[in-house]
C-alpha positions in Angstrom: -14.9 -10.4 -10.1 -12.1 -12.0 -9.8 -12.6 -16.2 -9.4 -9.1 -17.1 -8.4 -9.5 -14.5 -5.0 -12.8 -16.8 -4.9 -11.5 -19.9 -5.0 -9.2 -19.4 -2.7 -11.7 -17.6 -0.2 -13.9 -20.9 -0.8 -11.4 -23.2 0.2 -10.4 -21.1 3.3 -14.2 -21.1 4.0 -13.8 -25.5 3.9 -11.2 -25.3 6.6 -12.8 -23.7 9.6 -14.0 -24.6 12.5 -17.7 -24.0 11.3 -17.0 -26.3 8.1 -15.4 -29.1 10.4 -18.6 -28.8 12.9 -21.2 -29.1 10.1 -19.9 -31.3 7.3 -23.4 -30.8 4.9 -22.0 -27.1 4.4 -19.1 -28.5 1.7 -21.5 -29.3 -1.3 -23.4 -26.0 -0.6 -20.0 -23.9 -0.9 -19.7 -26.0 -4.4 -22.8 -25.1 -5.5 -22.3 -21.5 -4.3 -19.2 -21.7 -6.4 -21.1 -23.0 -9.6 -23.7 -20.4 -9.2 -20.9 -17.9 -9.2 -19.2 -19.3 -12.6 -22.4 -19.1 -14.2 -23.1 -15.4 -13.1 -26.2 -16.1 -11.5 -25.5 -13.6 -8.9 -25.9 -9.9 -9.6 -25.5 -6.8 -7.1 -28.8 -4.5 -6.9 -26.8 -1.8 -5.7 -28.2 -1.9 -2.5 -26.5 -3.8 -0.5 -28.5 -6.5 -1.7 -28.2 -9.2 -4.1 -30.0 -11.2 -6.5 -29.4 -15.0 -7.1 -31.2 -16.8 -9.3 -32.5 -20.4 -8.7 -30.1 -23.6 -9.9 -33.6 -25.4 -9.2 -36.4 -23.5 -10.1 -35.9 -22.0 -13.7 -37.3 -18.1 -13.3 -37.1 -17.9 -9.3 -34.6 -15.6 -8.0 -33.7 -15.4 -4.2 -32.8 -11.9 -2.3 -29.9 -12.2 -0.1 -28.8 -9.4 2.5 -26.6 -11.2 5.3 -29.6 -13.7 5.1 -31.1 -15.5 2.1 -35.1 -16.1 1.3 -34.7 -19.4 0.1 -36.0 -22.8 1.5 -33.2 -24.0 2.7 -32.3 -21.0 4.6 -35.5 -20.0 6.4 -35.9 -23.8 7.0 -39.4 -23.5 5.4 -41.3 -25.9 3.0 -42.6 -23.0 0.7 -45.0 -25.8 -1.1 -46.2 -27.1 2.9 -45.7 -23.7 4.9 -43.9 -26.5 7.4 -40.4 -27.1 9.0 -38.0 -28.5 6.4 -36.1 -31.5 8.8 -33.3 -30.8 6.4 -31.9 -27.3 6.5 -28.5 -25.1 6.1 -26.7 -24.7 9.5 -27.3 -20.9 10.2 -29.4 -20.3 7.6 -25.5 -21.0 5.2 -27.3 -21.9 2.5 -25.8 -21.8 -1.4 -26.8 -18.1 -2.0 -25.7 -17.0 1.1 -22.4 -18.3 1.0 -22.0 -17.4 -3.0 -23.0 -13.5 -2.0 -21.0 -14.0 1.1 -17.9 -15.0 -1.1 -18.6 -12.5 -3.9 -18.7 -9.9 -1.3 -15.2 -10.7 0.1 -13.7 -11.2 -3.0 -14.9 -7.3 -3.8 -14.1 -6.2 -0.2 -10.3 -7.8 -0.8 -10.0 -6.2 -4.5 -10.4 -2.9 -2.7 -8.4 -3.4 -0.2 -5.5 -4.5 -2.5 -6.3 -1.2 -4.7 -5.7 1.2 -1.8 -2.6 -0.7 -0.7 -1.9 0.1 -4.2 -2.4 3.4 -4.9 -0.7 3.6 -1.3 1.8 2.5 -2.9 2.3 4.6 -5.9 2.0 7.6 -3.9 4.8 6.6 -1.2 6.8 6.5 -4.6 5.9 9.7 -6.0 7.1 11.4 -2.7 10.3 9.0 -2.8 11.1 10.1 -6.4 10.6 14.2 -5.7 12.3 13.6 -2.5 15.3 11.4 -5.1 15.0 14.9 -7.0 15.4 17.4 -4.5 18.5 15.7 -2.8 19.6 15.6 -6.5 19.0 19.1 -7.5 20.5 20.1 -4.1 23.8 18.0 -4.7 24.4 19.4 -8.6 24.3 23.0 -6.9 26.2 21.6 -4.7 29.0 20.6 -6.8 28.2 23.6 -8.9 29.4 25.9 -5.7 32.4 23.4 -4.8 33.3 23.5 -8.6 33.2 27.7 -8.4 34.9 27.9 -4.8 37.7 25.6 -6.3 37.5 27.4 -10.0 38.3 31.0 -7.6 40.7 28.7 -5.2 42.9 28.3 -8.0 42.7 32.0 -9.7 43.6 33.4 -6.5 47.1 30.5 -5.9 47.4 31.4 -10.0 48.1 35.1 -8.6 49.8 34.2 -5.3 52.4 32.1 -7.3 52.3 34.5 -9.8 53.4 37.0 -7.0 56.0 34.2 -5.3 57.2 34.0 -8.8 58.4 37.5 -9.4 59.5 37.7 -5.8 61.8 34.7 -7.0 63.4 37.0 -9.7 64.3 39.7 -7.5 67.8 39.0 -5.8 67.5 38.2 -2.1 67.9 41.3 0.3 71.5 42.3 1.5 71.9 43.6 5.1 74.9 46.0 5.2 76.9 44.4 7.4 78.2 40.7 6.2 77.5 37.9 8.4 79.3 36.7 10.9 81.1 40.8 11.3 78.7 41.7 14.1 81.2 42.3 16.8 80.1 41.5 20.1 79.1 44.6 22.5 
């Protein structure tokens, strides 16, 4: 679990419109956050959780999108009566500690897939890298081969323009400038 992704999560959770419209929710999402450094939350696996108590030393509360507690059901459990103080929308400390917990894990997931999205995009980039690569050495291994047999073949053509060179030029058998005119 990662605390910082929590914190931050918490204090986005002070500035909305919900947190503006019912001021008594800030010290529950401080006690939601000291419930959470103390590791008094645990996942059953279930897609519920268990909370223990920051009260009641031994009671634990059950929270699935809704919490058992007093001060979510808005139910004296001594008097079986209405509490006249309660969490707006049943928002109590649990809830919102699960709630944040649950976001933070939700994010960390999220961040690994963009991750290993990641890392795969670059695998493909680095054998794509290699291919083109591979393709340009052979590349430049044919240029080097077609230049390699350019040359051989000028090496015989001025080889040939050479010994043409050494033999003396062709001699018509009339001098020039004797033609006589018909």
């Amino acid at each position: 679990m990662n605390l910082t992704t929590i914190l931050l999560l918490a204090e986005a959770g002070r500035n909305t419109q919900f947190a503006a419209d019912h001021p008594e929710i800030q010290p529950r999402i401080d006690n939601a956050l000291h419930i959470i450094r103390q590791d008094h939350i645990s996942d059953n696996g279930d897609g519920t959780y268990t909370v223990k108590s920051q009260t009641k030393i031994g009671e634990q509360y059950t929270v699935n999108g809704v919490c058992s507690c007093p001060d979510a059901t808005g139910i004296s459990p001594k008097t079986g009566k209405p509490l006249t103080t309660f969490a707006p929308k049943g928002r109590c400390k649990h809830r919102i500690a699960v709630d944040l917990v649950r976001k933070a894990a939700e994010l960390a997931r999220h961040q690994q897939q963009c991750l290993q999205r990641a890392e795969d995009q670059l695998a493909f980039a680095r054998h794509q890298y290699e291919a083109a690569r591979h393709a340009l050495v052979q590349a430049m291994q044919r240029m080097a081969e077609a230049d390699a047999a350019q040359q051989a073949a000028c090496a015989s053509c001025l080889g040939l323009s050479l010994s043409l060179a050494d033999e003396p030029p062709l001699r018509n058998a009339e001098p020039a400038g004797s033609r006589s005119a018909p």
